[in-house]
Each structure stands twice: as C-alpha cells, then as structure tokens.
PAFILO-240225 format. One record per atom (N, C-alpha, C): atom name; x negated, y, z. Coordinates in steps of 0.02 Angstrom, whole numbers. Layout:
[atom 'CA', [X, Y, Z]]
...
This chain:
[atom 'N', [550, 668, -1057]]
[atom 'CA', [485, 691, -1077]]
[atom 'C', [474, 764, -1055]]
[atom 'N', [510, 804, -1089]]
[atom 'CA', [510, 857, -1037]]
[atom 'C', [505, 880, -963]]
[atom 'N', [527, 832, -933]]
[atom 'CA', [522, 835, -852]]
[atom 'C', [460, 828, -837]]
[atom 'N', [431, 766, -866]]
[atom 'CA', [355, 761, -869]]
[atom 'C', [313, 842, -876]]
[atom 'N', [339, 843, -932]]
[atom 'CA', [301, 915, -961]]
[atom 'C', [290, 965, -890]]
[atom 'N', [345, 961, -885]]
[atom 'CA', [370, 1036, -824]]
[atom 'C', [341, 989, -755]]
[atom 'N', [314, 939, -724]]
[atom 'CA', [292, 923, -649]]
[atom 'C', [206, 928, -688]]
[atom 'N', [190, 917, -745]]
[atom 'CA', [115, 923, -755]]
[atom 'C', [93, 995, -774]]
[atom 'N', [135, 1034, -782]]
[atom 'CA', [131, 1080, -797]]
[atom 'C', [112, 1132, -706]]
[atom 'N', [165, 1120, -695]]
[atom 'CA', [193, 1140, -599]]
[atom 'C', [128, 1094, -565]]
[atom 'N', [98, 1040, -553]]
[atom 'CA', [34, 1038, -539]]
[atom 'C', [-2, 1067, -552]]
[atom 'N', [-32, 1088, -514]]
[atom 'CA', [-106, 1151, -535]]
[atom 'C', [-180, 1093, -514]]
[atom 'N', [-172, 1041, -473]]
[atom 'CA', [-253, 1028, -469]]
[atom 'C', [-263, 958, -522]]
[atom 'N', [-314, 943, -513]]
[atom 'CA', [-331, 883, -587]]
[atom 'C', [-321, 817, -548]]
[atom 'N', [-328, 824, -470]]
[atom 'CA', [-318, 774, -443]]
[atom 'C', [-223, 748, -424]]
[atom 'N', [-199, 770, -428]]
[atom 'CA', [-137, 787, -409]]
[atom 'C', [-102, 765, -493]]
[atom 'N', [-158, 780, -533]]
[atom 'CA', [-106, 771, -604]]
[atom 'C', [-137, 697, -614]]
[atom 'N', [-209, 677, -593]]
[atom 'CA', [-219, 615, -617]]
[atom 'C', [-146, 557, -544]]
[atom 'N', [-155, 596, -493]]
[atom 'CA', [-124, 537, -438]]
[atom 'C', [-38, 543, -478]]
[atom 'N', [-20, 590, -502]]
[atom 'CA', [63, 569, -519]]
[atom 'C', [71, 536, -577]]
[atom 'N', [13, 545, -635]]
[atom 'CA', [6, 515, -697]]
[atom 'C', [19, 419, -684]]
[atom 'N', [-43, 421, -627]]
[atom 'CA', [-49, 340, -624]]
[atom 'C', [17, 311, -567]]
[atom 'N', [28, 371, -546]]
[atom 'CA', [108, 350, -510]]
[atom 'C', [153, 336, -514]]
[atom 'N', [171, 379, -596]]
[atom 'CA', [203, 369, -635]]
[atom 'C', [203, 303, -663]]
[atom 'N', [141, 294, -695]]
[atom 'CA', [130, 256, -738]]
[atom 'C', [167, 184, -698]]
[atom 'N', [138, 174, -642]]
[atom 'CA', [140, 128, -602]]
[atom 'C', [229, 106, -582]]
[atom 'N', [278, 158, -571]]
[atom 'CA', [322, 157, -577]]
[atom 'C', [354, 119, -629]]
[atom 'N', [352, 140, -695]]
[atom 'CA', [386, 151, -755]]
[atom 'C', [361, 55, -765]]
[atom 'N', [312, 39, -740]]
[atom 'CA', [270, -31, -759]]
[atom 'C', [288, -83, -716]]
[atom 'N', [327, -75, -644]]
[atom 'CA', [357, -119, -598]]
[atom 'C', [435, -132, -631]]
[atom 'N', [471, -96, -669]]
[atom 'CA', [512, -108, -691]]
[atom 'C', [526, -166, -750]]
[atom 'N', [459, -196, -764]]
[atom 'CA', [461, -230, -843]]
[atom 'C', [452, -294, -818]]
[atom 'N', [405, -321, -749]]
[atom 'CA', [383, -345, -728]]
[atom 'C', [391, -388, -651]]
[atom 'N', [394, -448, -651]]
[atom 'CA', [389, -464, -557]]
[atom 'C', [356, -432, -529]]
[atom 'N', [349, -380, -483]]
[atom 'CA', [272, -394, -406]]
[atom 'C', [286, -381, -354]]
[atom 'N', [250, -363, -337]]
[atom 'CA', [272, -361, -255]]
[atom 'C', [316, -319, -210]]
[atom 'N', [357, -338, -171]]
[atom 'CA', [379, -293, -138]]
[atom 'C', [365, -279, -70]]
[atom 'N', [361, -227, -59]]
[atom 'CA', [326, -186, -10]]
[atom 'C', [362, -149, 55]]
[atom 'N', [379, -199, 104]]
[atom 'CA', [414, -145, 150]]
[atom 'C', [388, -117, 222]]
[atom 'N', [397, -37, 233]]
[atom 'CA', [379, -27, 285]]
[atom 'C', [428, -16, 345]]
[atom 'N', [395, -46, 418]]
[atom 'CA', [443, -27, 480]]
[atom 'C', [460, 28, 462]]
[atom 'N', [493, 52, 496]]
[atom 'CA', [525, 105, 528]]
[atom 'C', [499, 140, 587]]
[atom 'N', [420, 200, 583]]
[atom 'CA', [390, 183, 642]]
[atom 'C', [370, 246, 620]]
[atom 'N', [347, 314, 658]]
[atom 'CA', [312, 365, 641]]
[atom 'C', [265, 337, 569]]
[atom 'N', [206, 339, 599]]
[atom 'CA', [152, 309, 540]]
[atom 'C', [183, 283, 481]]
[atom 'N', [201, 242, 488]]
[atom 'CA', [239, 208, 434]]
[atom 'C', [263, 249, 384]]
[atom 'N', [300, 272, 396]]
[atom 'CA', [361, 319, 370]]
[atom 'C', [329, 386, 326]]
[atom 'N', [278, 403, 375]]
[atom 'CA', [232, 455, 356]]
[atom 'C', [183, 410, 265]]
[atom 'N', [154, 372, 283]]
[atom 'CA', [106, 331, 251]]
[atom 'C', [155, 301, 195]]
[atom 'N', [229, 287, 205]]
[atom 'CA', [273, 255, 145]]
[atom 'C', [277, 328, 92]]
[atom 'N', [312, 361, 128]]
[atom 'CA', [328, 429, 102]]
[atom 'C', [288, 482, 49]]
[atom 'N', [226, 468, 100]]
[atom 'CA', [183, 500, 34]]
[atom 'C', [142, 454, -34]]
[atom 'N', [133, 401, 4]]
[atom 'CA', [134, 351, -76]]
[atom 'C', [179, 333, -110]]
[atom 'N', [244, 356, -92]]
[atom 'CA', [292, 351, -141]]
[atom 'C', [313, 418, -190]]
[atom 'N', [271, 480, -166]]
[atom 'CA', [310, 554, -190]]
[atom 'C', [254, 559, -187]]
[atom 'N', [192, 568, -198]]
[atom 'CA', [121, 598, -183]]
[atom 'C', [120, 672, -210]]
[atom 'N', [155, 705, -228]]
[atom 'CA', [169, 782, -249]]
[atom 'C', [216, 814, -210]]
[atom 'N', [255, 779, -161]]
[atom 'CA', [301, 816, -110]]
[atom 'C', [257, 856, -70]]
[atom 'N', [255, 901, -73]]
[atom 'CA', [225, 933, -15]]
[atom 'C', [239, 944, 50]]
[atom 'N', [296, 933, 88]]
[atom 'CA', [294, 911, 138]]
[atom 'C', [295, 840, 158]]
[atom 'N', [262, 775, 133]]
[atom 'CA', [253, 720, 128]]
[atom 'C', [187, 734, 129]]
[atom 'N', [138, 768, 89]]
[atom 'CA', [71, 806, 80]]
[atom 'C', [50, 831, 159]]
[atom 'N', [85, 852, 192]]
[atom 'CA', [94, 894, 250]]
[atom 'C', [77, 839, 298]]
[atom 'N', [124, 824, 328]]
[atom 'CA', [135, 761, 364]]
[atom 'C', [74, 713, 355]]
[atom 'N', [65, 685, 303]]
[atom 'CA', [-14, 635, 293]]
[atom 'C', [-68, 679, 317]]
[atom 'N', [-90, 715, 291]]
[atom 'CA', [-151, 765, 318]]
[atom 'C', [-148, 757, 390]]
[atom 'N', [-91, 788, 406]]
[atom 'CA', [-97, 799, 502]]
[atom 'C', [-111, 716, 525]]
[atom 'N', [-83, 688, 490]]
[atom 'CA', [-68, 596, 527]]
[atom 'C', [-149, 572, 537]]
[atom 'N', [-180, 556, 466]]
[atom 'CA', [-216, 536, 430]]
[atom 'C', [-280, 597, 414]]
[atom 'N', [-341, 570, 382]]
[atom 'CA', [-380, 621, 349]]
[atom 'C', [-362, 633, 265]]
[atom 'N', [-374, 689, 254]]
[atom 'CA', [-358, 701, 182]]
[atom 'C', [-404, 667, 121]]
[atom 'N', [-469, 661, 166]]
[atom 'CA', [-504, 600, 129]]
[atom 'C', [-485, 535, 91]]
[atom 'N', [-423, 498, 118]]
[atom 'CA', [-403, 446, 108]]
[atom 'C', [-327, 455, 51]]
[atom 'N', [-311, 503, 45]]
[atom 'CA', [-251, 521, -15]]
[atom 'C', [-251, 470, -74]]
[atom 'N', [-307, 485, -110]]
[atom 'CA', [-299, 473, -189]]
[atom 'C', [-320, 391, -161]]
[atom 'N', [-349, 353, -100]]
[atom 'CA', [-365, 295, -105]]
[atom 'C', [-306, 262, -84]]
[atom 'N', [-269, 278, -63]]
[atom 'CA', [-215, 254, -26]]
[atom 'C', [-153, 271, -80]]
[atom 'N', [-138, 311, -109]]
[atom 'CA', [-104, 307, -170]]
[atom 'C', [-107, 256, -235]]
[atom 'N', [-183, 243, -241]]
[atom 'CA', [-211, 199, -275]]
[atom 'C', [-215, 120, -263]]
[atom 'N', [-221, 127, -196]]
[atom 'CA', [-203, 58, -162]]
[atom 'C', [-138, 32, -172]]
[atom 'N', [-80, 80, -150]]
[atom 'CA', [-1, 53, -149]]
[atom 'C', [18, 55, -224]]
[atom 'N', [8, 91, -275]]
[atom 'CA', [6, 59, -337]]
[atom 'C', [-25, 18, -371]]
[atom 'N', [-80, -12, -353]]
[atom 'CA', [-100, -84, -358]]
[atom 'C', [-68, -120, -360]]
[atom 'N', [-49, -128, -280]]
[atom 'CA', [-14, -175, -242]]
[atom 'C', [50, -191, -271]]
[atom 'N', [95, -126, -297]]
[atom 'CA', [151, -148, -318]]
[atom 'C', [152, -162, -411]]
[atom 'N', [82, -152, -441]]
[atom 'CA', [75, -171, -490]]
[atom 'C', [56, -257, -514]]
[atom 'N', [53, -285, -438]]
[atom 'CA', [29, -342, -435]]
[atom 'C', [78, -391, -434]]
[atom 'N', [54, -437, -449]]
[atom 'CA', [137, -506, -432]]
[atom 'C', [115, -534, -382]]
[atom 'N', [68, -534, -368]]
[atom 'CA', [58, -571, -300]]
[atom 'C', [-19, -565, -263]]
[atom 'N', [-29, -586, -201]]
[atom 'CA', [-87, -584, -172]]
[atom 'C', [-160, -574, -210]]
[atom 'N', [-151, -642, -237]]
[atom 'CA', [-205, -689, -263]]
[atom 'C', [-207, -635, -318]]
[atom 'N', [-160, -593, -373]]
[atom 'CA', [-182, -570, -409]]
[atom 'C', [-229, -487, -388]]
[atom 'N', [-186, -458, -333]]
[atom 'CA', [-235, -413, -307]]
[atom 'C', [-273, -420, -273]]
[atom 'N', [-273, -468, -251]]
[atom 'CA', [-364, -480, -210]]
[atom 'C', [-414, -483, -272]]
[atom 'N', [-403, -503, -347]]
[atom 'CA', [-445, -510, -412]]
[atom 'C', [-453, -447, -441]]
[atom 'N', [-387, -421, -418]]
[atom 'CA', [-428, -345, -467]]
[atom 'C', [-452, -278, -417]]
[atom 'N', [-449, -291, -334]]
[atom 'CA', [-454, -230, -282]]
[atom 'C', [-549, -263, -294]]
[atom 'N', [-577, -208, -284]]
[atom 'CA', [-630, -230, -236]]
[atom 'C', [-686, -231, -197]]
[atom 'N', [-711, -260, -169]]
[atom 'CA', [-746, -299, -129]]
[atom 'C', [-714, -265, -47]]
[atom 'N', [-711, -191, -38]]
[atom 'CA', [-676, -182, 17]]
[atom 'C', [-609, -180, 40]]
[atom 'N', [-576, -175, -22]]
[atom 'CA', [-495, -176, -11]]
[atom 'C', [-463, -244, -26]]
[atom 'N', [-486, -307, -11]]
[atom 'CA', [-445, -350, -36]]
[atom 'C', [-394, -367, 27]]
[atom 'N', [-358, -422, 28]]
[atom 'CA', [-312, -429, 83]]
[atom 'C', [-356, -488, 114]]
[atom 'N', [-362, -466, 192]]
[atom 'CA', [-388, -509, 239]]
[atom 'C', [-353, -558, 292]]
[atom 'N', [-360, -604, 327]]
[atom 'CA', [-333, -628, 352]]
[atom 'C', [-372, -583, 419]]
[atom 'N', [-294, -578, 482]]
[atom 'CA', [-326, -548, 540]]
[atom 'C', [-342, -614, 594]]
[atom 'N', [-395, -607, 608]]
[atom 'CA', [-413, -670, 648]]
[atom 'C', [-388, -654, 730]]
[atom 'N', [-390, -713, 741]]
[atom 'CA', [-354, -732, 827]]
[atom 'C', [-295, -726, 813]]
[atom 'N', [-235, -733, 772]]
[atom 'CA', [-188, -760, 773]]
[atom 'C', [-162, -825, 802]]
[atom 'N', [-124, -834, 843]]
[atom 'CA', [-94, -907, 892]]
[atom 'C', [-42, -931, 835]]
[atom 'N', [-45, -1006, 844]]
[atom 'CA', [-14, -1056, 802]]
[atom 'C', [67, -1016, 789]]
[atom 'N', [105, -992, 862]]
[atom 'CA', [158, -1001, 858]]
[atom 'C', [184, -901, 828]]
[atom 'N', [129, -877, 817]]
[atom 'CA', [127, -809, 789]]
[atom 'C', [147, -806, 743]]
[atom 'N', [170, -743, 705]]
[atom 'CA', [182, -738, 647]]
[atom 'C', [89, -719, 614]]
[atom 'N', [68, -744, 539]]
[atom 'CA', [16, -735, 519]]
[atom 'C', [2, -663, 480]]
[atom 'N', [-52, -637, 522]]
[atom 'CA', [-64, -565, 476]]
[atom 'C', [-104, -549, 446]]
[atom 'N', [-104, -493, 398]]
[atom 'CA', [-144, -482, 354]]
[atom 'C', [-161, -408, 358]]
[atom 'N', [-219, -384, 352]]
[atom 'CA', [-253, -325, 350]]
[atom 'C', [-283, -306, 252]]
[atom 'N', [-276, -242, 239]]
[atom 'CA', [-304, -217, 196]]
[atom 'C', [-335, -160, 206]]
[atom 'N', [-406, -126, 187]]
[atom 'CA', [-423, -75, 204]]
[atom 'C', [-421, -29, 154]]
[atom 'N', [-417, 38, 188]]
[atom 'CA', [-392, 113, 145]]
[atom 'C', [-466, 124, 159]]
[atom 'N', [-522, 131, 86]]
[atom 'CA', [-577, 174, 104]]
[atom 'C', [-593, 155, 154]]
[atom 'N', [-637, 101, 153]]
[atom 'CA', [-661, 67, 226]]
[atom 'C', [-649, 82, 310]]
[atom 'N', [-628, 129, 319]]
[atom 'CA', [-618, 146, 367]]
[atom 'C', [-548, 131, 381]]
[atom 'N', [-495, 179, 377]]
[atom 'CA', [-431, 157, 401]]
[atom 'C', [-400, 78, 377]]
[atom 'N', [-349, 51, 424]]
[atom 'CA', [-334, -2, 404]]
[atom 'C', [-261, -27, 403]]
[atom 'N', [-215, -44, 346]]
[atom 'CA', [-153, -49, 357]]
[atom 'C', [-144, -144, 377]]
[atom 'N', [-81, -172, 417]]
[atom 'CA', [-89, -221, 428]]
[atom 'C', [-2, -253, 407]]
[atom 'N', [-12, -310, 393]]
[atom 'CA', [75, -337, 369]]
[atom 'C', [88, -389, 397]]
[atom 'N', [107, -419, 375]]
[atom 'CA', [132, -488, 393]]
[atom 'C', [172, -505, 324]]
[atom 'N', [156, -558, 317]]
[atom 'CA', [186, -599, 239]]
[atom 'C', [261, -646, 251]]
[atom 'N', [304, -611, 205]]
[atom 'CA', [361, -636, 201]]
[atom 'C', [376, -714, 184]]
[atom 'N', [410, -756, 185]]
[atom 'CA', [442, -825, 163]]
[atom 'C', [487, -818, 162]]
[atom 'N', [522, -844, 121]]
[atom 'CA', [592, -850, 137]]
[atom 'C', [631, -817, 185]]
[atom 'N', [619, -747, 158]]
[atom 'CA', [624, -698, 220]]
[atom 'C', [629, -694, 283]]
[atom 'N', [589, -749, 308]]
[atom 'CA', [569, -746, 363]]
[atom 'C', [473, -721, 369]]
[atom 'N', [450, -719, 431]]
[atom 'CA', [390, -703, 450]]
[atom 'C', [354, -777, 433]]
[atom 'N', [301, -789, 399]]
[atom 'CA', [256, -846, 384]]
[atom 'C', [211, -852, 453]]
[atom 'N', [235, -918, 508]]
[atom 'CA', [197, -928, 536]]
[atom 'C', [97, -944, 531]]
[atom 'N', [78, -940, 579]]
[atom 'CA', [3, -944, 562]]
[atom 'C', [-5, -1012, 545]]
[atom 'N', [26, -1052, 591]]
[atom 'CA', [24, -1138, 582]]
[atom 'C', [68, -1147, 509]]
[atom 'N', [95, -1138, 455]]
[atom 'CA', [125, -1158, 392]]
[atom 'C', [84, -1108, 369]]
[atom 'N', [46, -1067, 375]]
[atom 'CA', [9, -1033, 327]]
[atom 'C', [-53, -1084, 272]]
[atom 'N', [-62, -1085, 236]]
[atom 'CA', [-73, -1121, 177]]
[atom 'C', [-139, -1098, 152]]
[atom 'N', [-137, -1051, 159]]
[atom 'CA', [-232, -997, 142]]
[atom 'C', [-198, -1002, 57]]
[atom 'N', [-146, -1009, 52]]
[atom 'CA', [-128, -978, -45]]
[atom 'C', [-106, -914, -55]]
[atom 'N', [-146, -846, -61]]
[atom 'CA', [-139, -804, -58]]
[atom 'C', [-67, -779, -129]]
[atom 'N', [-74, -847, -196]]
[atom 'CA', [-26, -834, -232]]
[atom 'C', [47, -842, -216]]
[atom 'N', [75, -855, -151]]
[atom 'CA', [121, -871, -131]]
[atom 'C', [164, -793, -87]]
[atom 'N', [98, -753, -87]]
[atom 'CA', [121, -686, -71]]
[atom 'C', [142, -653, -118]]
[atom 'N', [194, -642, -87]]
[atom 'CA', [253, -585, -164]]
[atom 'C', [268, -530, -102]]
[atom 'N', [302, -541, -56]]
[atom 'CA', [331, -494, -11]]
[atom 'C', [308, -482, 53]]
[atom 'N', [269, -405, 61]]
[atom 'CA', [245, -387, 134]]
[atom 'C', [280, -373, 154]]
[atom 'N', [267, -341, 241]]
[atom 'CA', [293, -312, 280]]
[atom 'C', [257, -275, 315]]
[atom 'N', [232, -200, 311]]
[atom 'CA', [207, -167, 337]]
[atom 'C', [216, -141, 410]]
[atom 'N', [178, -146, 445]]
[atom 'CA', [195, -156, 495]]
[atom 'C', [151, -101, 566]]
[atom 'N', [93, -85, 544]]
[atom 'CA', [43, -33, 560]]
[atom 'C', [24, -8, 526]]
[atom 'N', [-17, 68, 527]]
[atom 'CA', [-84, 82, 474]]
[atom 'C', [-96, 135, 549]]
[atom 'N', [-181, 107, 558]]
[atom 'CA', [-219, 143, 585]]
[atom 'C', [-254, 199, 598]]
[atom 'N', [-247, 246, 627]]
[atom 'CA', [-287, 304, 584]]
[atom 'C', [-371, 306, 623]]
[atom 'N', [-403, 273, 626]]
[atom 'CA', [-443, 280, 668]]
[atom 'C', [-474, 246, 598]]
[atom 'N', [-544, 265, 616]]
[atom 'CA', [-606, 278, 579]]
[atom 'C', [-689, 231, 625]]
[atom 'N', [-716, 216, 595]]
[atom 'CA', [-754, 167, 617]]
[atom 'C', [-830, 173, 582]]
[atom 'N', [-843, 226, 586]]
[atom 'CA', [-904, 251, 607]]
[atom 'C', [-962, 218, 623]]
C-alpha cells in the first residue's frame, strides 16, 4: 500500500495517475481470473507498443512511444490492452469495446493463410494479430467466425500511420 502511496504521489499529471490506477487495477484483476493472453513479436514496433502498455509510467518506454507513434493515442492504447487482457475472450471484448475498437476480421485472407485480425487504436492507428489454436496459427479455412473461441493473440504489427 505504501508503494502505491509513493508512485501516486511521484506522478504529478491526473492523466498518468488515472492510466496507472486502471493499470493497476487491471493487473491485480487478471490474476483472479481467465483472459486473454497477449503476445507480441519481437519487432521494433512491437516491442516499443508492448513496453509501454505494460509500464505506462516508465519514462523511457514514454519516450520511445511518442517518437514511434503520436502522443495522441497513449491513454487509448493503454486502455485498449487492459481491456483486452481484462477479457476472457473475443466475443467478450468485442461486447464491451466500442463501435470503433472491436476486433475485425482482415479481409483477403487465402484459404491456406493464417486468419487475421485487426483492432483499432483511436480510429486511426491499427494493431493486427493472428489468433492462436492450439498453439498453432488458426487457419482462414477452420476459422469458425466464433469470436468466443479467442483466448490467445499474437501480435504481430501496429501501424503508425493515420488515415485522414
């Protein structure tokens, strides 16, 4: 409790104390519970975009996103990946994101592809996965359109481009 005390304290802006509050919160709440798990390549972007939704008060994680990304998109994209991992599955965050952030299917996928999925950060940027099975990649052809069958992504891009 104290530690708490002393990082809300050591925050100085209101935004920064609401994003670690619900970060927290979000943390402390995946532990009680199934949901999703969330993994990213190993890829510049990636790494950048894992990093700061996982520490959103590191400041050089703070650093790094800004330059990558616009600073516009912080608190939505923090908000997004604690959703996501507050969720048990697809079907349940596509019910509570919405109308622009739910998970999409990316069209023109080939039968023998793996099947992907897009979510958008603040309409503009866009992160993309691919849905786990049996830890393998869920082809497009056995894809099922049961979004409750998603427990485990695989992050795989996030875009920084903007669409104007």
């Amino acid at each position: 409790m104290l530690i708490i005390l002393y990082l809300i304290i050591k925050i100085n802006s209101r935004i920064s104390l609401i994003l670690f509050l619900l970060h927290t919160f979000a943390n402390l709440f995946t532990n009680f519970i199934n949901t999703m798990d969330v993994i990213f390549k190993e890829c510049k972007v990636c790494n950048i975009f894992r990093d700061f939704v996982i520490d959103p008060s590191d400041r050089k994680a703070q650093k790094a996103f800004r330059k990558e990304f616009d600073a516009k998109i912080e608190s939505s994209s923090v908000r997004l990946f604690d959703r996501v991992k507050l969720s048990e599955n697809a079907k349940v965050y596509n019910e509570l994101a919405g109308h622009n952030n739910k998970f999409e299917l990316v069209s023109g996928c080939k039968d023998k592809d793996e099947q992907k999925f897009k979510v958008r950060v603040d309409q503009d940027y866009r992160k993309f996965f691919f849905y786990l099975c049996d830890k393998e990649y869920c082809l497009t052809k056995d894809w099922l359109g049961k979004f409750e069958l998603i427990e485990n992504i695989y992050v795989y891009d996030i875009n920084n481009h903007k669409y104007d």
